[in-house]
C-alpha positions in Angstrom: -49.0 -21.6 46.0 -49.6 -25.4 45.1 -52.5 -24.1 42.7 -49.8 -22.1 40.7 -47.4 -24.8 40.4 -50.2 -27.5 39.4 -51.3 -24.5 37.0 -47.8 -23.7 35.8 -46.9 -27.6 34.9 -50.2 -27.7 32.8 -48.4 -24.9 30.5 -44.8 -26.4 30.5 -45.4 -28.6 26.9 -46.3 -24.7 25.5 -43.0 -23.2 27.3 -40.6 -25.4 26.0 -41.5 -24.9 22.2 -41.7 -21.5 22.5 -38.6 -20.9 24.2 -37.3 -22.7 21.6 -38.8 -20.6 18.8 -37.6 -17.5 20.7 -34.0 -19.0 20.6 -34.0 -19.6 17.0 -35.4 -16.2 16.3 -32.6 -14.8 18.0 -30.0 -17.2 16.4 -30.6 -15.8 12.9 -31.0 -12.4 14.0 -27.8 -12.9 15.7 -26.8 -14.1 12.3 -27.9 -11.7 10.0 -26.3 -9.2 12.1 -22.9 -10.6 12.1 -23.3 -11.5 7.9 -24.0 -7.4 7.9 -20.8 -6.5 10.0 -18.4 -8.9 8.2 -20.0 -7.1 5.0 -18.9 -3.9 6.5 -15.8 -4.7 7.2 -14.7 -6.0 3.9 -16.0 -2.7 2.6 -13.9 -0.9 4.8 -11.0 -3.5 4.2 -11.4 -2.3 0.4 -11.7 1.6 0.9 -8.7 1.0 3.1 -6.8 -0.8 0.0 -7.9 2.3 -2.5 -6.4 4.9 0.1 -3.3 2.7 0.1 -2.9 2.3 -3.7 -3.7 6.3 -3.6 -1.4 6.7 -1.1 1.7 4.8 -3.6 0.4 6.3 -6.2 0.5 9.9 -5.1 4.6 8.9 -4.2 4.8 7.2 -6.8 4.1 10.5 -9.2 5.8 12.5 -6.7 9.2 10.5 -7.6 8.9 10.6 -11.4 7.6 14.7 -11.0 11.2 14.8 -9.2 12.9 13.1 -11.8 11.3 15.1 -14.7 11.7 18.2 -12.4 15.1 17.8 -12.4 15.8 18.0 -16.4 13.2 21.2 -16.4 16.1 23.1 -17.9 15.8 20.6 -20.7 13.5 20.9 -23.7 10.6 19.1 -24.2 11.5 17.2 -26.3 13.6 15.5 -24.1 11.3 13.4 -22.4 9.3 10.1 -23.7 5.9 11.1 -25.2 3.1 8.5 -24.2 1.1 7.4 -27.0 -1.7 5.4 -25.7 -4.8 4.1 -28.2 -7.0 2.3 -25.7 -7.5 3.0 -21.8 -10.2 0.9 -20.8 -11.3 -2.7 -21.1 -14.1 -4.5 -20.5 -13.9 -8.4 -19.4 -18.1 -8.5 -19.7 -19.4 -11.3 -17.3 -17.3 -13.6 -15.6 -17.2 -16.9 -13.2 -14.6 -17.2 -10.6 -14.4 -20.9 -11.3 -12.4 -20.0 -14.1 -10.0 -17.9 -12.5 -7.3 -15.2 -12.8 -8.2 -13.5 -16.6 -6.2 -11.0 -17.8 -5.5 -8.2 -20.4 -2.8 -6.0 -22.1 -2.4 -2.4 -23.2 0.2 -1.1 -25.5 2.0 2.2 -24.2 3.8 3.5 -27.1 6.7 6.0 -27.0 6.3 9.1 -29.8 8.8 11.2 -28.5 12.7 11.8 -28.8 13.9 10.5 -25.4 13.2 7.6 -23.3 10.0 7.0 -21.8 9.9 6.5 -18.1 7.9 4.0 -16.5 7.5 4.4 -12.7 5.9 1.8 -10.1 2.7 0.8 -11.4 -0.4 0.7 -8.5 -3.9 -0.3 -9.0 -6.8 0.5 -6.8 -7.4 -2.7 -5.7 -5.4 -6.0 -4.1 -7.6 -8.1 -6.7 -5.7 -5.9 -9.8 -2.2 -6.7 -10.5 -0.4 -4.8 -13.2 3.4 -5.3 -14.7 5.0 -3.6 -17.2 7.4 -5.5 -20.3 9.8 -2.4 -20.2 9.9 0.5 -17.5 12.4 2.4 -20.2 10.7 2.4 -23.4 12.6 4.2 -26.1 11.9 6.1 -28.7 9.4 4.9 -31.3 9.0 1.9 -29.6 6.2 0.0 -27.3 5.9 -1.6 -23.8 2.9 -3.7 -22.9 0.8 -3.4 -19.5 -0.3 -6.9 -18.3 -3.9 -6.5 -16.0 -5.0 -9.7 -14.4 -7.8 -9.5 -11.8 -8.4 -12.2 -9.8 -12.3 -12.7 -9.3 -11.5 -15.5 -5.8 -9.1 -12.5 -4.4 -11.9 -11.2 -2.0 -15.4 -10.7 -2.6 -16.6 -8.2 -5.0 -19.8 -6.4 -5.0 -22.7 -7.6 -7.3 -23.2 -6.4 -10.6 -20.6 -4.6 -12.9 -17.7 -2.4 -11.6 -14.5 -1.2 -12.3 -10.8 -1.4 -11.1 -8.0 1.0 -11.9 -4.6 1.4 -12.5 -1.8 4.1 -12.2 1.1 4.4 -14.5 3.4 7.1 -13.9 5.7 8.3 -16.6 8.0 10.9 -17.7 6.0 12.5 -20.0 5.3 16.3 -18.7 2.0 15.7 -20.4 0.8 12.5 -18.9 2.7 12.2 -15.9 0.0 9.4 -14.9 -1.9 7.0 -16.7 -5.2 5.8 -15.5 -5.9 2.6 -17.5 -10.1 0.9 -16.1 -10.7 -2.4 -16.3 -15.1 -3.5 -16.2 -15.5 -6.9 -14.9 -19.0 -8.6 -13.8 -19.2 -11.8 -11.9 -21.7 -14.1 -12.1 -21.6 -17.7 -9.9 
């Protein structure tokens, strides 16, 4: 048994260094793992925030249907008529340094009767949208203010797109689905 011991001490300076090396291995496997989970979740965290602004957005539409359900004995011409030249925009590359950007989209009103807007959802926390008039009469125009706020959580690489839902009045276009294309680079 002394032999072994004797033995065993000659191999200590190796054990320590190794045991050492092992440790780290572990530590940024350990790491990795957890950088891959907290990915996950915030992936989760987002499909969670789309089946929310679904969620609003399907009782959203439901309350203006009922609203335009009940003046269904009226004519058509009777409700708002959307008038919409440009649904999509495209911020190109941007750097969260600078911040919150924004854009605007004009919904006109072509028809006889007030245009109806209802609460406005977008598919994401990072997209906010307001509207300059929810009752947009007849031959006139409301603007849609998009901002998207790049430092709101992280976003996934390269170029995607955020949405958002505008229900109206109009029989025809009882929602509006306005996309925003954003790319960050930092």
């Amino acid at each position: 048994m002394k032999n072994f011991f004797a033995k065993f001490h000659l191999f200590m300076p190796l054990v320590i260094p190794v045991a050492i090396v092992i440790f780290i291995l572990i530590a940024i496997d350990f790491n990795y793992r957890l950088a891959r989970i907290e990915r996950e979740i915030e992936h989760i965290d987002e499909e969670v925030d789309t089946a929310s602004a679904g969620v609003k957005r399907i009782l959203a539409q439901r309350g203006m249907s009922a609203a335009a359900n009940a003046k269904l004995g009226s004519a058509a011409s009777d409700f708002g008529k959307v008038q919409v030249e440009n649904k999509e925009y495209d911020f190109g590359i941007i750097s969260k340094k600078d911040g919150i950007v924004g854009a605007n989209f004009t919904i006109g009103n072509i028809g006889k009767a007030t245009l109806a807007i209802g609460d406005i959802t977008t598919s994401c926390g990072c997209t906010t949208a307001k509207i300059s008039d929810a009752g947009v009469m007849p031959g006139k125009n409301a603007v849609l203010t998009v901002n998207f706020d790049p430092n709101f959580h992280e976003e996934p690489a390269g170029r995607f797109s955020r949405s958002i839902f505008v229900p109206t009045n109009d029989p025809e276009n009882e929602e509006l689905e306005f996309i925003i294309f954003i790319e960050i680079k930092d």
